[in-house]
Structure formats: structure tokens, C-alpha cells
BADOKOL-701394 format. One line per 3 residues: number of its first residue (from 1); for each residue y, z, x of C-alpha. Coordinates in steps of 0.05 Angstrom, whole numbers, plus 5000, padded with zeros to 4 digits. Last residue first. Layout:
BADOKOL-701394
NUM = Y Z X | ...
end
This chain:
BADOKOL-701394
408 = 8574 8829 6241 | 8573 8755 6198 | 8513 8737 6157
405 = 8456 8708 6176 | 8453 8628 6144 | 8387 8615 6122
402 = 8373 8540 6094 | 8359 8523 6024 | 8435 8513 6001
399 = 8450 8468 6074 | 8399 8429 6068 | 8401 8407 5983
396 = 8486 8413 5989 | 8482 8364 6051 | 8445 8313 6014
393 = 8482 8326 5958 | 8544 8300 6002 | 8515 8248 6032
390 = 8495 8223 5957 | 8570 8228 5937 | 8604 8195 5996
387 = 8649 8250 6013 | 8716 8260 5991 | 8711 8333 5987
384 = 8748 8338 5911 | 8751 8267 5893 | 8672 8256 5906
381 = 8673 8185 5933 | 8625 8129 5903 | 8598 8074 5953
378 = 8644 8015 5953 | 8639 7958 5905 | 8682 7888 5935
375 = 8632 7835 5913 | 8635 7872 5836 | 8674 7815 5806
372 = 8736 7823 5852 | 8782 7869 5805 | 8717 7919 5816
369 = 8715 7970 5751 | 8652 8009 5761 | 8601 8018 5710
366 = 8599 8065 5658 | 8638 8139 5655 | 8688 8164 5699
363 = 8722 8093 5730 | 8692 8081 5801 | 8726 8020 5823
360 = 8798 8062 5823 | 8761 8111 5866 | 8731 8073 5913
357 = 8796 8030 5926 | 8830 8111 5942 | 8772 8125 5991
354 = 8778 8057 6026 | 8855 8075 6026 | 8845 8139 6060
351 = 8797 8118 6112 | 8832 8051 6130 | 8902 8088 6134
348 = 8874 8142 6177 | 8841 8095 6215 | 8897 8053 6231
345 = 8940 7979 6221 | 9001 7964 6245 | 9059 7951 6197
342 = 9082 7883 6163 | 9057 7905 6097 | 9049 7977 6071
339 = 9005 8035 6088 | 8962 7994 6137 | 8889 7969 6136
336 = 8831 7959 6178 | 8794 7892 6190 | 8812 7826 6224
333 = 8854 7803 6167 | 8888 7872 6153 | 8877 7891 6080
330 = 8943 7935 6060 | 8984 7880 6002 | 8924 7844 5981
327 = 8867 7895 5979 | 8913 7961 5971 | 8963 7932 5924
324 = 8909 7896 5877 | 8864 7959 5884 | 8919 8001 5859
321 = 8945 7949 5806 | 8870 7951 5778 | 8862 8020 5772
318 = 8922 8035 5724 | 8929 8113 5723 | 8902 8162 5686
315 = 8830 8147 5696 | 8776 8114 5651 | 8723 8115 5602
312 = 8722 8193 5603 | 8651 8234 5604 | 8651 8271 5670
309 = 8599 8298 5701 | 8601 8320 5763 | 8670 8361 5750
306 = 8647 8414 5700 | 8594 8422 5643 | 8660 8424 5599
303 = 8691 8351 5619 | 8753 8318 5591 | 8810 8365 5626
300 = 8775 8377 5697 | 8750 8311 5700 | 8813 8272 5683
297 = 8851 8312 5721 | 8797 8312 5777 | 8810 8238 5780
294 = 8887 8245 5775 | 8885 8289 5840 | 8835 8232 5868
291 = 8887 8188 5853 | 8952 8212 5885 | 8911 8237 5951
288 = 8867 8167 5949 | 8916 8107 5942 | 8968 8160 5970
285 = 8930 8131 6036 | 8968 8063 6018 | 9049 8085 6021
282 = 9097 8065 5966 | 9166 8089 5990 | 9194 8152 5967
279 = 9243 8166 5919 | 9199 8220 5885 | 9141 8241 5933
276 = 9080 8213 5964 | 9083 8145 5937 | 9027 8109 5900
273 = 9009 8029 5891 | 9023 7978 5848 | 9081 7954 5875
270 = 9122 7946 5814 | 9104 8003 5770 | 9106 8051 5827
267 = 9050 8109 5818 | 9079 8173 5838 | 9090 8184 5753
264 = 9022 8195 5744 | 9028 8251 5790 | 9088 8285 5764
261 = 9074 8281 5684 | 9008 8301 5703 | 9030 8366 5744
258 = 9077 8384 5686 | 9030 8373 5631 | 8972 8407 5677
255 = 9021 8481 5685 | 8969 8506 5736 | 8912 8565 5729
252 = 8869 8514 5683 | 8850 8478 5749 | 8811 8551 5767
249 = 8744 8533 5768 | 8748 8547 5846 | 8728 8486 5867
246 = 8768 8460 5814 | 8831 8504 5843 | 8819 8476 5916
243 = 8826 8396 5892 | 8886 8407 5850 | 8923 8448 5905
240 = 8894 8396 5969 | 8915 8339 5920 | 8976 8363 5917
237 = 8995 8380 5989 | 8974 8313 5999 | 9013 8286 5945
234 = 9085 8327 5959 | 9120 8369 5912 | 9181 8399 5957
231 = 9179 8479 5986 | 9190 8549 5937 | 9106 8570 5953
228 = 9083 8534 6008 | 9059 8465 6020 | 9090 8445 5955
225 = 9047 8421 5890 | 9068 8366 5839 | 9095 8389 5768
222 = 9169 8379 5798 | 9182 8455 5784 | 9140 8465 5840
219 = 9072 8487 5845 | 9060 8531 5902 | 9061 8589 5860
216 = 8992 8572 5829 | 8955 8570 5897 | 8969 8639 5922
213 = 8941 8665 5851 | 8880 8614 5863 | 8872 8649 5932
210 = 8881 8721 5916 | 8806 8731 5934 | 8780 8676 5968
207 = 8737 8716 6027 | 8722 8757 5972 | 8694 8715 5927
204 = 8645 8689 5978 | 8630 8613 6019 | 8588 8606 6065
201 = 8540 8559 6036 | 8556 8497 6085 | 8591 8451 6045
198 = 8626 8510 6001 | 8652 8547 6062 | 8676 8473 6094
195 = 8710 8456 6021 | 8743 8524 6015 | 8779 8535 6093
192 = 8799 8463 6087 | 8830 8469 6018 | 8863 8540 6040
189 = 8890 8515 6106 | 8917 8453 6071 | 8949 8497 6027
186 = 9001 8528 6072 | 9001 8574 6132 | 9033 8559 6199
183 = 8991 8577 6263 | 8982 8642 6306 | 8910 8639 6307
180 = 8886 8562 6264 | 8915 8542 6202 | 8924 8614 6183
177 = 8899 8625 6114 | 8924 8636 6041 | 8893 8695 5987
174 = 8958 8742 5985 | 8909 8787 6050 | 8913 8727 6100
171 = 8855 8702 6115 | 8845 8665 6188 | 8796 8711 6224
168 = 8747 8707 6161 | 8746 8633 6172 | 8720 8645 6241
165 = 8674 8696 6228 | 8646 8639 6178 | 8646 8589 6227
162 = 8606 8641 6275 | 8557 8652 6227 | 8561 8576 6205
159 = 8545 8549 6276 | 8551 8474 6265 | 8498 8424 6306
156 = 8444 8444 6253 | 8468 8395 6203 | 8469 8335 6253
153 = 8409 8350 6280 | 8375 8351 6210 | 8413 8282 6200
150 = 8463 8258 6153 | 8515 8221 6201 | 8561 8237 6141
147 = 8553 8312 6136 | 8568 8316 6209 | 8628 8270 6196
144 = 8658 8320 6143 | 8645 8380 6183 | 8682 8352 6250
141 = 8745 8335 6194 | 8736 8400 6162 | 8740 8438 6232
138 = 8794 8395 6249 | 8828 8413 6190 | 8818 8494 6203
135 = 8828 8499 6281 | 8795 8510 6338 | 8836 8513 6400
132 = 8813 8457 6454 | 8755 8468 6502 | 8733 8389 6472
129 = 8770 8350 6426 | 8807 8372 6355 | 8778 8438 6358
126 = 8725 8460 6318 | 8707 8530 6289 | 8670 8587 6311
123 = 8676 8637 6363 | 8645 8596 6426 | 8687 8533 6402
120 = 8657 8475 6375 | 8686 8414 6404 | 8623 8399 6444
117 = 8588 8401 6381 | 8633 8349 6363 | 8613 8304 6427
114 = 8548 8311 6416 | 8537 8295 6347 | 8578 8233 6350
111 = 8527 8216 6411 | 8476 8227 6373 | 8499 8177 6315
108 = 8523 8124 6356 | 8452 8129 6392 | 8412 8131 6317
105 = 8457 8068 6299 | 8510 8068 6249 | 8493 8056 6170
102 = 8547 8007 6136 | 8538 8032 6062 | 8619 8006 6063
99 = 8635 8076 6037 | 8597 8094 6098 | 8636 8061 6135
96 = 8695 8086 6103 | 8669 8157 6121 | 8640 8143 6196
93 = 8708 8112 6216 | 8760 8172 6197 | 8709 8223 6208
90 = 8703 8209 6277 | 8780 8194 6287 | 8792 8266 6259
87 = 8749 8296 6305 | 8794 8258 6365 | 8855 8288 6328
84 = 8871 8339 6390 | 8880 8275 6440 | 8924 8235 6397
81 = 8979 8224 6446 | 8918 8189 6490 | 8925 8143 6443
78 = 8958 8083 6476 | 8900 8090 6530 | 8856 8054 6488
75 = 8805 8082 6431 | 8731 8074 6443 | 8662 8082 6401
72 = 8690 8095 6331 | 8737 8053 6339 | 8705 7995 6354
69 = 8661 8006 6295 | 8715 8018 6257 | 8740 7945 6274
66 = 8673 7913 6261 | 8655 7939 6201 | 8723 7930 6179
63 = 8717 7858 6190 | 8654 7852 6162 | 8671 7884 6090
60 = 8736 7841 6083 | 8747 7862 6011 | 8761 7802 5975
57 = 8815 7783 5930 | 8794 7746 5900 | 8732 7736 5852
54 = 8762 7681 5812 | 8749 7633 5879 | 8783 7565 5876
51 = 8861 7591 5861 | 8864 7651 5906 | 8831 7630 5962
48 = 8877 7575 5967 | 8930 7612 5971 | 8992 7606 5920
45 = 8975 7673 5883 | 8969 7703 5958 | 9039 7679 5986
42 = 9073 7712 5911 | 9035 7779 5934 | 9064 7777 5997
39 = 9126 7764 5977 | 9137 7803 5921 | 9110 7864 5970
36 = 9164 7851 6016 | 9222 7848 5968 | 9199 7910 5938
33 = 9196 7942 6013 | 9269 7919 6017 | 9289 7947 5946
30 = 9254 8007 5967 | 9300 8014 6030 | 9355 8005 5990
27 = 9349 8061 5943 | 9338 8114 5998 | 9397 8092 6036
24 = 9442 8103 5980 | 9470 8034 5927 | 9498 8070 5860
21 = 9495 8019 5806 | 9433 8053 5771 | 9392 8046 5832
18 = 9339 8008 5790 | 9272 7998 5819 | 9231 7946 5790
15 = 9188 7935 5724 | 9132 7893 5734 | 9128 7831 5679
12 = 9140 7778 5735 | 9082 7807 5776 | 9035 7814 5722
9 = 9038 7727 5703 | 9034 7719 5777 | 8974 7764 5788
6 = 8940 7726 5720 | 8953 7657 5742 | 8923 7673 5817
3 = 8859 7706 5788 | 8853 7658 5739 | 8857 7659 5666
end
């Protein structure tokens, strides 16, 4: 059966929403975006594309070369509003381009370099731009991109005695951190504080000690984790939970039935795609936060020599209706993609949904399940740091047989 058959013989068997007679804002607005979707994915059955080439739909690998390439090197005066999340735009467009095993120039990659290390503050830790406050997720996101450029230089630009001062400045005694000196606490802190001290070899017991019992009474009686302990389930604080209790071999801490039950359930049947939290609407960079938490699920459960190596023939959530949501529903025609149809495209959208596609291709065990015929294959994330997997080890082999001094 064709591509185009097959979509519209899966679309007319989806299950949509039912507000149970009782219309509320909430209900209607998913009806809409429902509406949307059927559309778009009805316009695409009937394309041409669709019905002469079985390996549709395609990922548009030069187009988002292109577009977060141009990102990467200038952003217009419309984001000047962004101004602290400049280190986040660098790792937004180096890691889907690397996903896209798109390598950027040596000049690209110095001047990357020299722009983050001119975010470093003198007492460790990155801002989001230059001579601004460091703080923990822009220190992840500058760390991330430095791993990703993947050069000597690149590694040496961060100052891990000072970092580690740094991260020692934000603990908080009941095992959570300070998102930056005088900032809100939650477990974002924690999952940046514990993927940058594990990248780098800077990591201790004590500076986590208390942390996985923190961690455990953020999950809410939803199953999902809160940002804080007694808050909403959410997917990014979620995946930030699942993610920093496998670092910490700890995933056995949380109640898993309930947090499965809640996270598989964040995938709507109709759409294909994930939603953040219960009665929200389907939103593209859950592609990666809801499934990357299933991926270590699977991992964490299936696997006793620990999360590299898993031995599962497949994730707990349908693969193929993610990529079909993400590709046809998110792809923007000249590159980038959006969280839904009929909005602007962005790099956080395009980073988080890349990492989300690469996922769903990369089923646990075998060879990776592309709805496209294996044209679309993106380099393999690591659900916990999502990091291109080989960047990463990289970094692990430089980073574990280099001298770090330790902290006065």
C-alpha cells in the first residue's frame, strides 16, 4: 500500500477528542487544532509527492541546512528580546545540524567558540550573551554546543574549576540548586547542574547528595513530574526528573507504573504527536521531552548493564505517528519547523523536534525505523544529554583523561 493510501486509511481509524457533551475553552481549541491537522494531513495524501514516491514524506535535509545555518551566523533585530538565550541559539542550530551530519566550517566553528567563551563569566558558568549573569541552562546550553563543535579548542574553552565552584555556589542543602544567585529552584536546575558535571568530570556524590530524594517528591500524583515538589506534571519538567535519576541510577526511586501510564498517555491518538500536559494541545518539541522520557523508560526497565545498551525491539510509544506528525504536520518548506501548523517556525522547535524524529527512527535494538525508507535517518541522540552519541563519547574520552584541579 502506498504511502498516501496507508496515511488516509490511519487517519480515518484515529480516535478524536471527545468533550463528553460539555463544550469549555480547552476542549474547543483541540477540536480546532484537530481540524487543522486533518487538513493538512488529508492535503498531503492527495499531493503528488505523496502518491509517486513511497518514500514520503521527506525530511527537507537542505533546507534546514540552510536555515540553521542562517541562524547560526545572524538573527534580525526582531530578536533582540532574546538577548540572554543567544547560547541557547548556538546549541539550538549546531545540534540538529549535527543530527543532519551537516559539519560547519573551521571559521563558524571558532567563532562559536569565541563568542561563548566570551559568555563565560570570571567565577564560572555561562551567561546567556556576553558580561551577562551566568546561569545553570545557559551554561548547559554553551556546554552542549562546545561538545558539538568537537574540537580540543572547543573543550578547553570551559573553565571546569571555576564551573565547578560555580555549581557548588548554587546547591541547596535538600539536594536542588539555584538556577543562577538569587534565582527560582526546580528540576531543571538539578538536570543542568548533573549533565554539565557528568560531561566534564566534575561531578561528586556530595555535590548531589539529597538530590534523587529532592527529585522523587516532585512527582505528582499525575505519574508525570512537577517543577517543584506539590506543582502540575509537565513534559519538560519530566523528562529533566527521568533523565537526572538515570544519571544517577536512581530511575527505580519513582512510582514507573504511574509515570508510564502518564507519559504514554501525552501522546494524542489523533494527531500523532505529544502534548506537554493533560488537556493540552499537541506541541512538536514534546516530540523529544515526552519521548526521550519513554526512551529511558524503556532503557532503564529492559536493560541491567544500564542505559547504553539497551536490548528492547521498540519504544513505548508509536514511532511512526510521531515522525508522521512532525515531518508532515511541523516541516517548514524552506527549512525549520513549528510546534503545530500555521505557526512560525524556530530553532527551539527545529532542535527539539529533530531530536524527537531521531528518536522515534532509532528504535532500541536493530536498525532504525525511518517512515521514509531510510532517506530521512538522523544521527542517533542520547535521550538523557541529547547529544549526538559519538560527539558525546568524544567528549567523555577528552574530558575523562584530562586534569581538572579541584576547587579551593
Amino acid at each position: 500500500m502506498k504511502m498516501d493510501q496507508t496515511l488516509r486509511a490511519h487517519l480515518a481509524s484515529r480516535k478524536k477528542f471527545d468533550d463528553e457533551g460539555i463544550p469549555t475553552a480547552t476542549s474547543e481549541a483541540q477540536k480546532e487544532v484537530e481540524k487543522i491537522v486533518e487538513d493538512v494531513y488529508l492535503e498531503y495524501s492527495l499531493s503528488k509527492e505523496a502518491v509517486v514516491n513511497p518514500n514520503f514524506p521527506e525530511l527537507r535535509k537542505e533546507q534546514h541546512i540552510s536555515y540553521l545555518e542562517k541562524t547560526l551566523s545572524s538573527l534580525s533585530s526582531y530578536f533582540e528580546k532574546l538577548d540572554v538565550s543567544r547560547a541557547w541559539f548556538c546549541y539550538w542550530t549546531l545540534h540538529p545540524l549535527a543530527l543532519l551530519h551537516h559539519e560547519v566550517d573551521r571559521s563558524k566553528k571558532k567563532a562559536v567558540i569565541h563568542f561563548l567563551k566570551l559568555c563565560q563569566a570570571p567565577d564560572g558558568g555561562f551567561g546567556g550573551g556576553p558580561m551577562q549573569y551566568p546561569h545553570l541552562a545557559t551554561t548547559y546550553a554553551s556546554v552542549n554546543a562546545l561538545v558539538i563543535l568537537g574540537t580540543t579548542e572547543a573543550y578547553k574553552a570551559v573553565d571546569r574549576a571555576a564551573l565547578t565552584k560555580f555549581l557548588w555556589s548554587l546547591r541547596v542543602g535538600d539536594g536542588s540548586f539555584y538556577m543562577h544567585e538569587g534565582g527560582e529552584i526546580d528540576v531543571r536546575s538539578v538536570y543542568c547542574a548533573l549533565t554539565v558535571a557528568k560531561i566534564l568530570n566534575i561531578y561528586s556524590d556530595k555535590l548531589f547528595e539529597n538530590t534523587v530524594d529532592w527529585l522523587v517528591r516532585c512527582q505528582s500524583y499525575e505519574g508525570g513530574f512537577s517543577g517543584e515538589p506539590g506543582m502540575e506534571a509537565h513534559g519538560g519538567y519530566t523528562f529533566c526528573a527521568v533523565a537526572a535519576l538515570v544519571l544517577l541510577n536512581s530511575y527505580h526511586r519513582c512510582d514507573i507504573q504511574s509515570l508510564l501510564r502518564w507519559t504514554v498517555n501525552r501522546q494524542i491518538p489523533f494527531e500523532g504527536g505529544f502534548q506537554g500536559r493533560t488537556n493540552k494541545l499537541v506541541d512538536s518539541c514534546y516530540s523529544f521531552w515526552q519521548g526521550a522520557s519513554l526512551a529511558m523508560a524503556n532503557m532503564a526497565l529492559l536493560t541491567e548493564e544500564g542505559i547504553d545498551r539497551p536490548k528492547c525491539d521498540s519504544w513505548l510509544f508509536d514511532n511512526r505517528l510521531l515522525q508522521e506528525y512532525v515531518l508532515i504536520c511541523c516541516q517548514h518548506a524552506q527549512g525549520g519547523f513549528h510546534d503545530k501548523p500555521h505557526v512560525n517556525r524556530d530553532a527551539y522547535h527545529t532542535c527539539y523536534a529533530m531530536s524527537g524524529v531521531s528518536i522515534a527512527q532509532n528504535v532500541p535494538r536493530g536498525k532504525g525505523e525511518d517512515i521514509s525508507g531510510g532517506d530521512n535517518i538522523l544521527d542517533r541522540v542520547h535521550p538523557a544529554y541529547n547529544l549526538p552519541m559519538d560527539k558525546l563519547a568524544d567528549a567523555f574520552n577528552y574530558f575523562y583523561n584530562t586534569f581538572v584541579e579541584e576547587p579551593s
